[in-house]
Each structure stands twice: as C-alpha cells, then as structure tokens.
C-alpha positions in Angstrom: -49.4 -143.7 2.1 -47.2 -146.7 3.3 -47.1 -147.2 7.3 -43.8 -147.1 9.0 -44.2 -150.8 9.3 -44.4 -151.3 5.9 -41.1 -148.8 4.8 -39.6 -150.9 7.4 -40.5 -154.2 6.0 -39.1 -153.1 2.7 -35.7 -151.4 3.6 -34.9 -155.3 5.3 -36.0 -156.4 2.0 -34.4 -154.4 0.2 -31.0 -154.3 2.4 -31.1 -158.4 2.4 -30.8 -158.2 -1.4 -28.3 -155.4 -1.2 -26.4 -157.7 1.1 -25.5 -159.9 -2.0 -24.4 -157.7 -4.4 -21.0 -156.3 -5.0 -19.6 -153.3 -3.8 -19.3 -151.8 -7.7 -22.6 -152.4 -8.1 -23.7 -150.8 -5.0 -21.5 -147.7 -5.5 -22.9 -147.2 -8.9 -26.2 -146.8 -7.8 -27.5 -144.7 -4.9 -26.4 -146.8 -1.5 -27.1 -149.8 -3.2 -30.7 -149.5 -5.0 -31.4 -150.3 -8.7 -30.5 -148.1 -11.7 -26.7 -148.5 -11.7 -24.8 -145.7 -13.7 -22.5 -145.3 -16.2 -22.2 -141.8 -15.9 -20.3 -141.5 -12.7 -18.6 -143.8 -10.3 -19.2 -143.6 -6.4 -22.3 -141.3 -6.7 -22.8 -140.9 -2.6 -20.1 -142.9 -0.6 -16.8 -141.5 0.0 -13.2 -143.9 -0.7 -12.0 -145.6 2.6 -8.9 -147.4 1.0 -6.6 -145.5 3.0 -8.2 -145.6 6.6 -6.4 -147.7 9.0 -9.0 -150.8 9.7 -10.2 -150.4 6.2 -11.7 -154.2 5.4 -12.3 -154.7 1.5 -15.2 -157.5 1.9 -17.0 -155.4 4.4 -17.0 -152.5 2.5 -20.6 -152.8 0.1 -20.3 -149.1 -1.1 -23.3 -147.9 0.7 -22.4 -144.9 2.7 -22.5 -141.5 2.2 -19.4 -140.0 3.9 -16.8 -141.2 6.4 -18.3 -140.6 9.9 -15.7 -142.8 12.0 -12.8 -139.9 10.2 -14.5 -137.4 11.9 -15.8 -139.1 15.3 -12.8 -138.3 18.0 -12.7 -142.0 18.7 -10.0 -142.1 21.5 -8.5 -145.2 22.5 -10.7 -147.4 25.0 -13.7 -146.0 23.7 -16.9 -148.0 23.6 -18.5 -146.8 19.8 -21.3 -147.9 18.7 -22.2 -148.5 14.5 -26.4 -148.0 13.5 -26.9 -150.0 10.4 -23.1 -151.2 10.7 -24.1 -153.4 7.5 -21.1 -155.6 6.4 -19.1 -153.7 9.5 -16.7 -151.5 7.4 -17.5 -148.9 9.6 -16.8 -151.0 12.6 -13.4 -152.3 11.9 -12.6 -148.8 11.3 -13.8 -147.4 14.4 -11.8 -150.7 15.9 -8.7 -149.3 14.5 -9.3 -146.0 16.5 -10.4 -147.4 19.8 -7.9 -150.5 19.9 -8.1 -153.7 21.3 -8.7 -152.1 25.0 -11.7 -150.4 23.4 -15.8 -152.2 22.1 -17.4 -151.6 19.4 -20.8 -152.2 18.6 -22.8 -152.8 15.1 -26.4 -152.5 15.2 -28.3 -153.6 11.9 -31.9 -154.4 11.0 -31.8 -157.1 8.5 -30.3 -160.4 9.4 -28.4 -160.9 6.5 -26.5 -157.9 7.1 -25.7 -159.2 10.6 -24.3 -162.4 9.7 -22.2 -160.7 6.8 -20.4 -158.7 9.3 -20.3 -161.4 11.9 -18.4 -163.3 9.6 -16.5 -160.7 8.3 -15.5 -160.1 11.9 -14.7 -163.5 12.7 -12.7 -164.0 9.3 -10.1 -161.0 11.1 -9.9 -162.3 14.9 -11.6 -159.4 16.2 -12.8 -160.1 19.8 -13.8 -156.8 20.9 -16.0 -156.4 17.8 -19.8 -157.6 17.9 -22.9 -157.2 15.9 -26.6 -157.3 17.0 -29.8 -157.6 15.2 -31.7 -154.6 16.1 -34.3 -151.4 15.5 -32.5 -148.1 15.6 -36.1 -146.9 16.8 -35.7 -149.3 19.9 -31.5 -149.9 19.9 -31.0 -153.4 22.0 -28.7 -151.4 24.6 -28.7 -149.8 27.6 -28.9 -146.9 28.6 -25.4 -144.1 29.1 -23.0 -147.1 27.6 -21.3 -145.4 24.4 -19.0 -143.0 24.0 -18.9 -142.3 20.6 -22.3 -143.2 18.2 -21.6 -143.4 14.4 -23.9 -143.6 11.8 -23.3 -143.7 7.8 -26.8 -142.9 5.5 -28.9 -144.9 7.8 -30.6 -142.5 9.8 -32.7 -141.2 6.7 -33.9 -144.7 6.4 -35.6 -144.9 9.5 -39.5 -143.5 9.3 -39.1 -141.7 12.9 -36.5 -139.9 13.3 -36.8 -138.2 16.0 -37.4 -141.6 18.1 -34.5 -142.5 16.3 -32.1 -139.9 17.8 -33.6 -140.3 20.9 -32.5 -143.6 21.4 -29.0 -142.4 20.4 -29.3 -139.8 23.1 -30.2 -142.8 25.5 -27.5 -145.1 24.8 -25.1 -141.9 24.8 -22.8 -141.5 27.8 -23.2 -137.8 29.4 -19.9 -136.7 28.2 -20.4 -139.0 24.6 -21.1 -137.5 21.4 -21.6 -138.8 17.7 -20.8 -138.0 14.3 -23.6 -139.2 11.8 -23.3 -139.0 7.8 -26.9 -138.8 6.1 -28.5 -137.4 2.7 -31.1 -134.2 3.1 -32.0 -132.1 1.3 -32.9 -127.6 0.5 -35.9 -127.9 -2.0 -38.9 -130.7 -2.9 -37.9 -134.0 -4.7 -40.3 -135.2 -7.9 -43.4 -137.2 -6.1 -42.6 -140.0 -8.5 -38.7 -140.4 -6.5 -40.2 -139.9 -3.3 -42.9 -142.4 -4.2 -39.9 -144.8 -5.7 -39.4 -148.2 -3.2 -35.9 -148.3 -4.7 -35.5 -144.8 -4.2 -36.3 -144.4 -0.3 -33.9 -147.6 0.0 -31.7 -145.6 -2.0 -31.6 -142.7 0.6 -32.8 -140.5 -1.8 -36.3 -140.5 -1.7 -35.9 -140.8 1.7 -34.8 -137.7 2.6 -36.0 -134.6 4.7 -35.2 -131.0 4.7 -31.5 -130.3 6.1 -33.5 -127.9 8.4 -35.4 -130.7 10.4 -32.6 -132.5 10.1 -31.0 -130.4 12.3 -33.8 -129.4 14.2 -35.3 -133.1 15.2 -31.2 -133.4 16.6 -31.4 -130.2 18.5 -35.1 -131.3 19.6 -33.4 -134.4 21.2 -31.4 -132.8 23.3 -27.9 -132.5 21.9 -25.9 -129.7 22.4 -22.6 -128.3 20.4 -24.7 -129.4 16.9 -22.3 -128.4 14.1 -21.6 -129.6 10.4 -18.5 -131.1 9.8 -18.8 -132.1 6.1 -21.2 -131.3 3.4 -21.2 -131.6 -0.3 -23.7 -131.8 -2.9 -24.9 -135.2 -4.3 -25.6 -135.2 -8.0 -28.0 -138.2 -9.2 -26.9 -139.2 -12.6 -29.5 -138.7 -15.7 -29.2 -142.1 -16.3 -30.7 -143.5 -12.8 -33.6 -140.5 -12.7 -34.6 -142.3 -16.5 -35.9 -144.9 -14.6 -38.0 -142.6 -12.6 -38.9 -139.4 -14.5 -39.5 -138.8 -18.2 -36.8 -136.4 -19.7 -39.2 -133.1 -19.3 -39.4 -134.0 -15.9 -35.7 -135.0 -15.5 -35.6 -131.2 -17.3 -37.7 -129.4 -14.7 -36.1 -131.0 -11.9 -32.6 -129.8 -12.5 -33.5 -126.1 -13.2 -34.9 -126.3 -9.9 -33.7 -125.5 -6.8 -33.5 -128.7 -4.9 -30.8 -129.8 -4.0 -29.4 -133.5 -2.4 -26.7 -133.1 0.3 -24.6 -135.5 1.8 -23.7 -134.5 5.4 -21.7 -134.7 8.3 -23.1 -133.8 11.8 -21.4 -133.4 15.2 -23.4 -133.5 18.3 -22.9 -133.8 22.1 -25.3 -135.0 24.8 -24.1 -132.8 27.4 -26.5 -134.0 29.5 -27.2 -131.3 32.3 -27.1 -133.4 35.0 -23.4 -133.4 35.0 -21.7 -131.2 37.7 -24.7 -131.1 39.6 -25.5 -132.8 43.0 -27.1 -136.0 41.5 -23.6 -137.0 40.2 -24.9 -139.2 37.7 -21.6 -139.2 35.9 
C-alpha cells in the first residue's frame, strides 16, 4: 500500500501535467486523468458559462459541481479556494464578495499556482491571491475566512479528517463552507482503486458518502446538510482501460454507486455568546 507521502507525490504529478492540458481534454476524462471519452461530454464538472466572474482560461474542467453557487458569499467576505487550480473558482467567488472582499486560492502543485497567478494578473484582480500550500497544513491562520470552498479536492487528500480540521481552524466562528467532492454507496473494482490515474481522477479516490459525512461532523461542524447530489456515470470507454468487459459487466449490476456532492457546513463554534467573547 502507497504512504500518504507517496499519493501525495503523485497527485502534484499528476495535477502539474493536468495543468497543461486543455479544458476538453480534462472534461472528457474524470477531473482531468487519462482515458478521455467519446461517449459523453463533461462526465463530473458542472457548466459555469453563465456565472458572473466566469474566466474561460481558468476554467481546466476539473470540478465536480459548482460550490461558490451555493456558498452565501456576501459582499466583503474573505473566501478561501482548496486546490483553487487555474482559479476559476476564485474569480467566481470574487464576483460575489467584490472588490471590498479577499479571496484566497490554496493549491499543492506549483504549476497550478503560477497558472492562476497569471490568470489573475492577466484580469487586474488585486484582492485575489494564490498560495502554494497542503490542505493537511493550510498556510493561514487561524478564525480568518468566512466562507471556505472546495471543488473535488478534498477526496484527493489521504487524511481527511486532518483535512477538515484545518478548514475548521482557518474558519471564522460564525463562517461556514460549501465543498463539492465524489463518494460513494458500495465498493469500487480493486483494479480502479488501485489505478494512479484513477485516484487522480477522484474516482478511485473516493470514500463512502457515510464517512464523508461523518469525518465533517467529527470535526466539529454543525448545521451539516446536502445541497446537491447526483449520480456520476463513468463511461464504458474509460473503465476499458481498467477492467476487462466481464468485469466492467459485474461492476454495473452492482450496487455501487459514484456521487458527486454538495455539502453545507457551519463551525458554530461554541464559544460564541459565552463569557470568553472570542468573536
């Protein structure tokens, strides 16, 4: 079994290469990893086009839903982007908060970084910035964001739950997030969960939708709740490359399923109200 140093080593690998390709490519695959398909277009991510902010050349195809639509960005918010990639995300959250408002991208492979950094510099956005960083161990402080956003990232990360308690820290007490991510109801084949291209893929990646939830809850949020979900169908034509066609077969009369979701959580943390006044 691979050490979380070593899935981490090859996500930056894989997400450096990712970084160069087109965003048709990347939508025609599973957020960006090999086995395009001609069977479907846009198998995860969701269409942006008509989101105020929307950037086209930051927009690599790699997400799996539209967290910034559903994040209650208010103006003069501080938001903060894990695994802000080419910064789509970002420039829409920007939109929301306005120029009185900061946002934040946080990404783990430098190539990434500097395509957003440029992206953001090719727009004139000064309240926009982007930081090289380990969602494990975000480069913030502590109670500085209002809103956290996330889309198909958190799967990628080998501990989650250190994961989510970083976005707890960085969370004001009254801040929340709304995070898009693939899990799943059921066992994928070994042979996709034992795919490199596949964990990068969020796919093979994956966890039930029950810890999901549970390794959030765990953390401390409060007021968990689902705000989008909807199957994700992986295309005959990309599980070829992983699975012969008995086991491609077997697979879809089972009952595992992929889901792309949205989830809503607050930090609520309990110290507000009380005599520390630590908000």
């Amino acid at each position: 079994m691979e050490t979380n140093e070593q899935i981490k080593e090859m996500v930056k690998q894989k997400y450096s290469e990712i970084a160069l390709q087109d965003k048709d490519t990347n939508a025609s695959s599973c957020c960006g990893a090999g086995g395009c398909t001609t069977e479907v277009y846009n198998i995860m991510s969701e269409e942006y086009d008509e989101l105020q902010g929307y950037a086209k050349d930051a927009d690599l195809g790699l997400g799996c839903g539209l967290p910034t639509n559903f994040a209650k960005i208010k103006k003069g918010d501080t938001v903060v982007d894990l695994g802000s990639g080419a910064g789509n995300d970002c420039f829409i959250a920007r939109a929301e908060t306005g120029e009185d408002g900061r946002v934040i991208g946080i990404d783990f492979t430098e190539a990434m970084t500097e395509k957003a950094r440029k992206n953001a510099a090719a727009l004139n956005y000064q309240n926009v910035e982007f930081r090289q960083g380990d969602i494990e161990n975000i480069p913030m402080t502590a109670n500085v964001a209002d809103v956290v956003v996330s889309n198909c990232v958190m799967n990628l990360v080998p501990d989650k739950p250190k994961a989510f308690s970083e976005v707890f820290r960085i969370l004001k007490p009254t801040g929340h997030f709304s995070i898009s991510d693939i899990v799943l109801i059921g066992e994928l084949p070994e042979k996709i969960k034992s795919a490199a291209e596949m964990y990068a893929g969020c796919v093979a990646s994956a966890i039930q939708k029950d810890d999901y939830l549970n390794i959030i809850k765990k953390a401390g949020f409060k007021n968990i709740s689902l705000q989008k979900e909807k199957v994700i169908t992986v295309p005959d034509d990309i599980l070829k490359n992983y699975l012969s066609a008995e086991e491609i077969e077997n697979y879809k009369n089972s009952e595992t399923q992929i889901f792309s979701i949205t989830v809503y959580a607050e930090k609520g943390d309990a110290c507000c109200g009380t005599e520390s006044n630590c908000c």
